[in-house]
C-alpha positions, 0 to 999 in steps of 0.5 A, spaced: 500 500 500 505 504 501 509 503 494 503 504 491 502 510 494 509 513 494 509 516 487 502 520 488 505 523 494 511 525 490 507 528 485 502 532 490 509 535 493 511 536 486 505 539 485 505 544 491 513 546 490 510 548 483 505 553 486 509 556 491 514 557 485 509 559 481 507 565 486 515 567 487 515 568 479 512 575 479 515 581 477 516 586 481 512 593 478 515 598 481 522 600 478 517 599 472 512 604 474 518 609 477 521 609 470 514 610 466 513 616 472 520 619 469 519 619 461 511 622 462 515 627 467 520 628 462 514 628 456 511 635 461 517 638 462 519 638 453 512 640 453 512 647 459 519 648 457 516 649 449 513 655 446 507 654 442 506 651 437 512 646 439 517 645 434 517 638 430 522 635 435 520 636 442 513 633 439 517 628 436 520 627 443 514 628 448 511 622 443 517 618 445 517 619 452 509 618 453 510 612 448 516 609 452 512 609 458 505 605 457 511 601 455 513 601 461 507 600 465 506 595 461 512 590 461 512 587 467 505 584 467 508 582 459 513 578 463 509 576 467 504 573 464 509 570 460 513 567 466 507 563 467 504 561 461 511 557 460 511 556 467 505 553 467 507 548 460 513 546 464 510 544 470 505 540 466 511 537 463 514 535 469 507 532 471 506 528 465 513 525 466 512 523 473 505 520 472 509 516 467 514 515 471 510 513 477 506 507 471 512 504 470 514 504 477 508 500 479 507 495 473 514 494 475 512 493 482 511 486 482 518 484 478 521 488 484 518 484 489 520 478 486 527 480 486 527 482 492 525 475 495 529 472 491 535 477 494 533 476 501 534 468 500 541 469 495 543 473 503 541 468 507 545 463 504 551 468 503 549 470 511 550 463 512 557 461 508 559 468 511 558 465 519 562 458 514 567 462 514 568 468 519 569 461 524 574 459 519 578 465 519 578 465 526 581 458 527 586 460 523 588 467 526 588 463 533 593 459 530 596 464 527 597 468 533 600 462 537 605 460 532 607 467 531 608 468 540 612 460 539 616 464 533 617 470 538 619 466 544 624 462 539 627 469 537 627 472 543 631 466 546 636 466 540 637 473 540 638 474 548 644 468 546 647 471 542 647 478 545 650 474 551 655 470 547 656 478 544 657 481 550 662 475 552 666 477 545 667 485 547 669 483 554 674 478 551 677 484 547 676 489 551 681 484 555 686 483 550 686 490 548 688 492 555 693 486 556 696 488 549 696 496 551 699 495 558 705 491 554 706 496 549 706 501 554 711 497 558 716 496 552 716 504 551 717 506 558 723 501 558 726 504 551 725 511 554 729 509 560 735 505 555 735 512 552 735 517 558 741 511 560 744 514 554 743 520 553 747 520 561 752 516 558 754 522 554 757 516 548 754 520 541 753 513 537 750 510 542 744 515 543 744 516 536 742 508 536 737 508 540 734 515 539 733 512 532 730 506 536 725 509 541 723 514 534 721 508 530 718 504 537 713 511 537 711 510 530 710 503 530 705 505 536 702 510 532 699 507 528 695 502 533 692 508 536 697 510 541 701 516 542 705 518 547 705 525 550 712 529 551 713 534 555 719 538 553 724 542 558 722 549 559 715 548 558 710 550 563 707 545 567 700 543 564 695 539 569 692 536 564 698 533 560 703 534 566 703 530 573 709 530 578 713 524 581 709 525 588 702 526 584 700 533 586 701 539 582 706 544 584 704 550 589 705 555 584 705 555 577 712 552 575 716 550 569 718 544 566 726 542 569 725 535 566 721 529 563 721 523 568 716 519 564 712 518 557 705 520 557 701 517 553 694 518 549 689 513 546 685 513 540 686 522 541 683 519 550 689 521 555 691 515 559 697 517 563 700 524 563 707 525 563 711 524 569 715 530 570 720 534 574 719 541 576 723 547 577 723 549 585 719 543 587 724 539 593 724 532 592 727 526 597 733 522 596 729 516 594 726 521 589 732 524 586 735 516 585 730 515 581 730 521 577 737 520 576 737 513 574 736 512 567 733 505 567 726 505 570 724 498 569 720 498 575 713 502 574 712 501 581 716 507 582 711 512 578 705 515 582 699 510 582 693 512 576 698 513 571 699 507 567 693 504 562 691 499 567 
């Protein structure tokens, strides 16, 4: 009963949309009016500001403007009335198509019905084979999911594995490093001493000798990354570089008299300043034996913090 009625309804609304647009078309008359107002008022003044008999042209003038203006006051009931007669032939256009329209609709009705029952059964089973497998799915995903927690587990395991196994290595190298550093480190203080020993000796060639010795022992560590850190007689005392036999700084800023000990820097990080002597700075017997004697085979004798270990 409703599908019967629904294109009935559609053209009574039609309809009355029609009507009320209809009543919007008119014109509105007062321009029109104000301007035939002006042209009869024009067609006065030609006539009062003429003299008797009037010329050709202001009778040719008043007669336009008196004709301009019945044109005027007629124009927008033309308009209007034209607006409405075609209006009016598009309105019963529309209207005939709808009829037309809502006929086929409704010999179409039946055939529709059909189809959508046909539909309805057509959704049922696709409802059905959906619920098949939207379950199937879900099988799947559950198992997805438990593989995939067994798979993250399994990684989980390996890789904290082999970050141990990782870890072990670095540790392992860092070991070797600092075993490898330590000796070479010992083998240049023990060149240095060989070379303060010669340089005391007073003997030319063999200072030459080992002074070619110790510069080609500087060069091989070099090139591993360590670099030693020399400090030179006169040069004024640096904390950062610099470092007494007895560890404390000087108590006033003081000049370098002579270097006791090689520093050392390690890939560009300083691991151990250069022991130095300086001017002014008062020293124990003990002391004093060590700085005069150019083999110093033993770094115990060197203040603790300054070897790489």
């Amino acid at each position: 009963m409703h599908l019967l009625e629904t294109p009935v309804v559609i053209v009574y609304c039609r309809v009355m949309q029609d009507a009320q647009e209809l009543k919007a078309l008119k014109v509105p008359k007062w321009p029109f009016f104000l301007a035939d107002g002006l042209m009869l008022g024009l067609a006065y003044f030609v006539n009062w500001q003429g003299k008797l008999p009037l010329p050709v042209d202001q009778i040719i003038t008043i007669a336009i403007c008196v004709a301009l203006g019945a044109l005027l006051g007629i124009l927008p009931y033309l308009l209007e009335y034209r607006a409405v007669i075609k209006y009016g032939a598009l309105i019963k256009l529309i209207e005939t198509s709808t009829l037309c329209s809502a006929t086929e609709k409704i010999q179409d009705l039946e055939g529709l019905v059909a189809q959508i029952v046909s539909a309805n059964d057509n959704l049922q089973t696709a409802q059905v084979q959906a619920d098949k497998t939207a379950g199937l799915a879900r099988d799947i995903t559950d198992r997805m999911a438990v593989e995939v927690r067994e798979f993250a587990a399994f990684m989980e395991k390996a890789n904290d594995g082999e970050k141990a196994t990782l870890r072990l290595e670095v540790e392992k190298l860092r070991r070797t490093e600092n075993d490898w550093l330590n000796i070479v480190v010992f083998m240049l203080d023990h060149v240095f001493a060989l070379n303060r020993a010669a340089a005391h000796s007073g003997q030319e060639k063999l200072i030459a000798q080992l002074g070619q010795f110790q510069n080609a022992c500087r060069d091989a560590a070099r090139r591993v990354g360590l670099v030693p850190v020399l400090a030179a007689p006169g040069e004024p005392f640096d904390p950062q570089r610099h470092q007494l036999v007895e560890g404390n700084p000087p108590a006033t800023a003081g000049v370098v008299a002579e270097m006791i000990a090689l520093g050392f820097t390690f890939q560009g990080k300083l691991i151990r300043p250069a022991v130095v002597w300086v001017e002014g700075e008062a020293f124990d017997a003990k002391t004093n034996a060590s700085r005069r004697s150019p083999a110093t085979s033993d770094q115990s004798q060197l203040p603790s913090g300054v070897t790489p270990a």
